[in-house]
C-alpha positions in Angstrom: -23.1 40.5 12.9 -26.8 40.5 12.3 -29.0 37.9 14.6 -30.9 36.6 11.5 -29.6 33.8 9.9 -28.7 34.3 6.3 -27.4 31.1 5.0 -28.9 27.3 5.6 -25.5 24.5 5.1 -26.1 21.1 4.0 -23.9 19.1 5.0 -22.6 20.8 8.3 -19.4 19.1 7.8 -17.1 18.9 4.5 -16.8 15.3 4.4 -14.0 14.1 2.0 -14.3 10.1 1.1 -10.8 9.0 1.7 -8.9 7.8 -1.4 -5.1 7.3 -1.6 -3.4 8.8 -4.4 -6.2 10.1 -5.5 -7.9 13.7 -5.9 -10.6 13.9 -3.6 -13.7 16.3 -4.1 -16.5 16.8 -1.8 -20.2 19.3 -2.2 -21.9 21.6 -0.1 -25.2 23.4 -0.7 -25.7 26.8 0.5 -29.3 27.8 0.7 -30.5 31.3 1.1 -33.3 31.3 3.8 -33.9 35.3 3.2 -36.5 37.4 0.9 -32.7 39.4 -0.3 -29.7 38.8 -2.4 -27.3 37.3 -0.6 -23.4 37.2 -1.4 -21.3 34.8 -0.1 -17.4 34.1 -0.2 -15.7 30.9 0.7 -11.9 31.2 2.1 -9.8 28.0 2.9 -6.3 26.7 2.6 -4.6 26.9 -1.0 -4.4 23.2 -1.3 -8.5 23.1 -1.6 -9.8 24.5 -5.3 -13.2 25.6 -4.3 -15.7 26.3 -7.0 -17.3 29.0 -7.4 -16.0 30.7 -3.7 -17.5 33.7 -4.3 -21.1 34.8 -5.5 -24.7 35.7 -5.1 -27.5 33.8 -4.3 -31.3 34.8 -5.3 -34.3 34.7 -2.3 -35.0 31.3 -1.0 -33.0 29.8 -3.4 -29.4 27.6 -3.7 -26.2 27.3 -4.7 -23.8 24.1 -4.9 -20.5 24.7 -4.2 -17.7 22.2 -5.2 -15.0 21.3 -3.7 -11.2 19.6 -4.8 -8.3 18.7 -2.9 -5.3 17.0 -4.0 -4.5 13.2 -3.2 -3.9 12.2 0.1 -0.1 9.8 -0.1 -0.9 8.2 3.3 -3.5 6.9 5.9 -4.5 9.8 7.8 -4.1 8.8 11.6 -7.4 10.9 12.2 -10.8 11.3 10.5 -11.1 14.7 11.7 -8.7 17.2 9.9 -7.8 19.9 11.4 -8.7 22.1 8.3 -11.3 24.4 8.7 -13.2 26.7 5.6 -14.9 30.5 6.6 -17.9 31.2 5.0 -19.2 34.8 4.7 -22.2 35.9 3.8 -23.6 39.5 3.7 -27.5 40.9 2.7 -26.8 43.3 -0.2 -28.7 46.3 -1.2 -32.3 46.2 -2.7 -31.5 46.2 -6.5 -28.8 44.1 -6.9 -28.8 41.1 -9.5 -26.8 38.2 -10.0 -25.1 40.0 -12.9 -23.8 42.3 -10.5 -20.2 42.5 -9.4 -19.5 39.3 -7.6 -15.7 40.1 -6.4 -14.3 40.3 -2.9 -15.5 44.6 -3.1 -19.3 43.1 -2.1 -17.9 42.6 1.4 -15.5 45.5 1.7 -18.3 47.5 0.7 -20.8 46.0 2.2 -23.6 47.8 4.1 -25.2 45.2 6.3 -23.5 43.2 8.5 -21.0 40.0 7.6 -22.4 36.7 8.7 -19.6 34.2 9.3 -19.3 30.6 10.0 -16.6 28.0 10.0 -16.9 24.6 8.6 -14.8 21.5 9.7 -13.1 19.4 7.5 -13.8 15.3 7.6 -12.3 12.7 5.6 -14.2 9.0 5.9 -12.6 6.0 4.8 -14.4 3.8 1.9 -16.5 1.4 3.5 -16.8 -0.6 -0.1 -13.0 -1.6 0.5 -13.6 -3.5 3.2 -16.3 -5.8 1.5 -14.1 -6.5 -1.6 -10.6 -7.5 0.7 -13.1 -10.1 2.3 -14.5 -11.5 -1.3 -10.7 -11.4 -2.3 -10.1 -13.7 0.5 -13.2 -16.1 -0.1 -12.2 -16.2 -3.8 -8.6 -17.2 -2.7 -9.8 -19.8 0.0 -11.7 -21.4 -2.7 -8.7 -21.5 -5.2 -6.6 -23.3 -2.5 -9.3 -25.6 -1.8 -9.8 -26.6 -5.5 -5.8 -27.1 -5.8 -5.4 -29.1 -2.6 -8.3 -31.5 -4.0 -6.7 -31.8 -7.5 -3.2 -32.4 -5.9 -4.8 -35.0 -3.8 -7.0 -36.8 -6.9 -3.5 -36.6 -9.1 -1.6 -38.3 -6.4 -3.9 -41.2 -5.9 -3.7 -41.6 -9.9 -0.1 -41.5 -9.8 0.0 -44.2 -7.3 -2.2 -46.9 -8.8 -0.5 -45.9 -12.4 3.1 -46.9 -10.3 1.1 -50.3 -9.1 -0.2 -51.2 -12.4 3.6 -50.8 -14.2 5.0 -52.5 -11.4 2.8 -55.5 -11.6 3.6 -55.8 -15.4 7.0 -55.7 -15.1 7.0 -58.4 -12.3 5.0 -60.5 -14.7 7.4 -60.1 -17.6 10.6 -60.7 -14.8 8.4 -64.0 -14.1 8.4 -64.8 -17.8 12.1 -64.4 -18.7 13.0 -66.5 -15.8 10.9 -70.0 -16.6 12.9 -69.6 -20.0 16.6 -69.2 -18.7 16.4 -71.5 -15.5 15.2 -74.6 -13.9 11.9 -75.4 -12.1 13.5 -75.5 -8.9 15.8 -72.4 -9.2 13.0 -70.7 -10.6 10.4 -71.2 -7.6 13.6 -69.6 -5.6 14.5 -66.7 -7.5 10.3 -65.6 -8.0 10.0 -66.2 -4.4 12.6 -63.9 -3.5 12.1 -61.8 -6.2 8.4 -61.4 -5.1 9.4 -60.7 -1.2 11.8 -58.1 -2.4 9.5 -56.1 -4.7 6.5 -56.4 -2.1 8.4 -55.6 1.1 10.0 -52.3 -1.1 6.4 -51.5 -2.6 4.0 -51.8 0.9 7.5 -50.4 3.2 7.4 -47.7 0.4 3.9 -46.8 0.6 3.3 -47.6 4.5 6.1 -44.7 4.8 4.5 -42.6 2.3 1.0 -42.6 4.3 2.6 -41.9 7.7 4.5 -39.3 6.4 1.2 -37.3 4.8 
């Protein structure tokens, strides 16, 4: 290998944003820091679809590469894969164009010497998920809330509705009775009639209030 750099990387890691079930694609810029053509070729696993993996890059110029994998079905229990793409690149002869042959035969013929480097393989986890399972909860917290405070204001309705029909019905009770009896029998029967329905109301709703 030759001691001049040929090729500049940006990133220096292949940084995949973790998605499940989804396909995830990545970029990487190669940069050519030489006054030659440059060829490069890109190996890695089958599972990655790297586009273009082979060509030839002008003096002091770039190239972006893209890069596809398919959908990851489960939570990786490590950021750092154990994947790993081999980059090659080689000077070529004085001459050569980008309309040149741009197959694997630039390296097996090559003349100069084959620069290599390896690049790690990094997936990182969407940081915009966590923000949206915490507005999730607020949103849900403020449903609950809302219910609990509507439950409460329909109860408290209910309960003086209950008191209101109760008092009419004691009146019309009241009513029925000075027609079918006596004074004296009916001061008796309201009496009891009126310890009876308060003793079953204020039990009732003494009960109810240290039950809640």
């Amino acid at each position: 290998m030759g001691t001049e750099q040929l090729l500049g990387f940006e990133p220096l890691e292949l940084s995949f944003p973790l998605s499940l079930n989804k396909e995830l694609s990545s970029s990487l810029q190669l940069s050519n820091v030489t006054e030659n053509h440059v060829a490069y070729r890109i190996s890695a696993s089958p599972k990655y679809l790297v586009q273009p993996k082979v060509g030839i890059i002008l003096p002091q110029s770039t190239c972006d590469i893209t890069v596809r994998t398919q959908a990851q079905d489960k939570v990786l229990s490590e950021m750092q894969s154990e994947d790993k793409f081999l980059i090659q690149s080689v000077t070529l002869s004085a001459g050569t164009t980008t309309e040149d042959n741009r197959t694997d035969a630039m390296f097996d013929d090559a003349t100069f010497p084959i620069e290599e480097r390896e690049m790690q393989v990094v997936y990182i986890p969407k940081q915009e998920n966590n923000s949206a399972d915490v507005a999730e909860l607020i949103l849900r917290g403020i449903v609950v809330s809302l219910l609990g405070l509507v439950s409460c204001f329909l109860m408290k309705q209910t309960l003086s509705l209950i008191w209101s029909l109760a008092m009419v019905g004691m009146m019309l009770m009241i009513k029925m009775i000075k027609k079918l009896v006596s004074d004296s029998v009916e001061d008796w029967i309201v009496k009891t009639l009126l310890y009876i329905f308060m003793h079953l109301l204020f039990g009732r709703k003494e009960n109810i209030l240290s039950q809640g």
